[in-house]
Structures are given as structure tokens and as C-alpha cells.
C-alpha positions as CSV (number, residue, x, y, z in Angstrom):
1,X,95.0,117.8,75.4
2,X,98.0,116.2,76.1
3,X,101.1,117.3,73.6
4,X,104.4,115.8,73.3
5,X,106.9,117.0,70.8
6,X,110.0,114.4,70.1
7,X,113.0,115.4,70.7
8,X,116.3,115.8,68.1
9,X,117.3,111.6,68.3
10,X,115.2,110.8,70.5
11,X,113.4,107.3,69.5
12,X,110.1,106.3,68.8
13,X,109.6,104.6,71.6
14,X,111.1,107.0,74.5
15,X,108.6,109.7,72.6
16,X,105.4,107.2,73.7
17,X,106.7,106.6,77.1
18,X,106.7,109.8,77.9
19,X,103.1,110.8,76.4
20,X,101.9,107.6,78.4
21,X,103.7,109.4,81.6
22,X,101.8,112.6,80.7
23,X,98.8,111.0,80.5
24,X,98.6,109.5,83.3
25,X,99.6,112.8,85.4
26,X,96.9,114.2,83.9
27,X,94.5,111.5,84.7
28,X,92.7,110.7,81.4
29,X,92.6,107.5,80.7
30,X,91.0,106.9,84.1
31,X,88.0,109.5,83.3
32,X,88.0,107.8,79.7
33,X,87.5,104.3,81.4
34,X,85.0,105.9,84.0
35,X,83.2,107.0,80.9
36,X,82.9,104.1,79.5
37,X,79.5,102.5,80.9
38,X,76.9,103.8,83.3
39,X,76.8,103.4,86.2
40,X,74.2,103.3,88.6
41,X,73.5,105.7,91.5
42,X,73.7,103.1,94.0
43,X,76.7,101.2,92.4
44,X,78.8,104.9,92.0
45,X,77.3,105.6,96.1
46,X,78.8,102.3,97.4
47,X,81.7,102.3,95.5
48,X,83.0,105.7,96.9
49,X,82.0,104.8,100.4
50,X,84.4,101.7,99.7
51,X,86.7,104.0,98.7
52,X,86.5,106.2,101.5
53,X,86.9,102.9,104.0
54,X,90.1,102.2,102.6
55,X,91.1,105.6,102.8
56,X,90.2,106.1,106.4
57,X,92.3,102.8,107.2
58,X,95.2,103.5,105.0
59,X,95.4,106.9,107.3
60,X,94.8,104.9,110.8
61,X,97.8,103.0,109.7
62,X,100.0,106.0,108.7
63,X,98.9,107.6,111.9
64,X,99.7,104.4,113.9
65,X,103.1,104.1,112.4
66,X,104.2,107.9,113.3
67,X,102.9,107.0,117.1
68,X,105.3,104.1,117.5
């Protein structure tokens, strides 16, 4: 659980921007939103292929980029 105490003066809004910040380090609102439905076997098996596809580029293109 994430926790964020306010600080002496500090606004209401600086406060909420940095729980959002926390939250997103800490990656729960994407697990929340992957909770959110099911999702098929096939549908979660082509997804993370798609995901490793892009992954395997973006690292050709790194690589490619260091050789020049």
C-alpha cells in the first residue's frame, strides 16, 4: 500500500502528485487495469508475443545506434 504523508505547507495538490508518482513506481494502477476483465489465453499469448516483437526491435535499434 502506497502511503504519503503531507508535508508542513505543503498543498493539497503537490500532496496528490506525489501519491500519483508513487503509484505509478510501484506499478498499481496497471495491475488494477489488467484486473479488470478476463482475458483469454490466446488473447494474453499474443499479446505478450506482440510485446516481445517490439521489444526485440526497440533493442536492434539500440544496438544499431551504438555500432554507427
Amino acid at each position: 500500500m502506497s502511503l504519503v504523508i503531507s508535508r508542513q505547507g505543503e498543498s493539497f495538490e503537490i500532496t496528490l502528485k506525489r501519491f500519483k508518482k508513487k503509484i505509478e513506481r510501484a506499478a498499481i494502477l496497471s495491475e488494477i487495469k489488467k484486473h479488470q476483465r478476463y482475458e483469454k489465453p490466446s488473447v494474453e499469448k499474443r499479446r505478450k508475443e506482440n510485446a516481445a516483437k517490439r521489444k526485440i526491435v526497440k533493442n536492434a535499434r539500440k544496438m544499431a545506434k551504438f555500432m554507427k
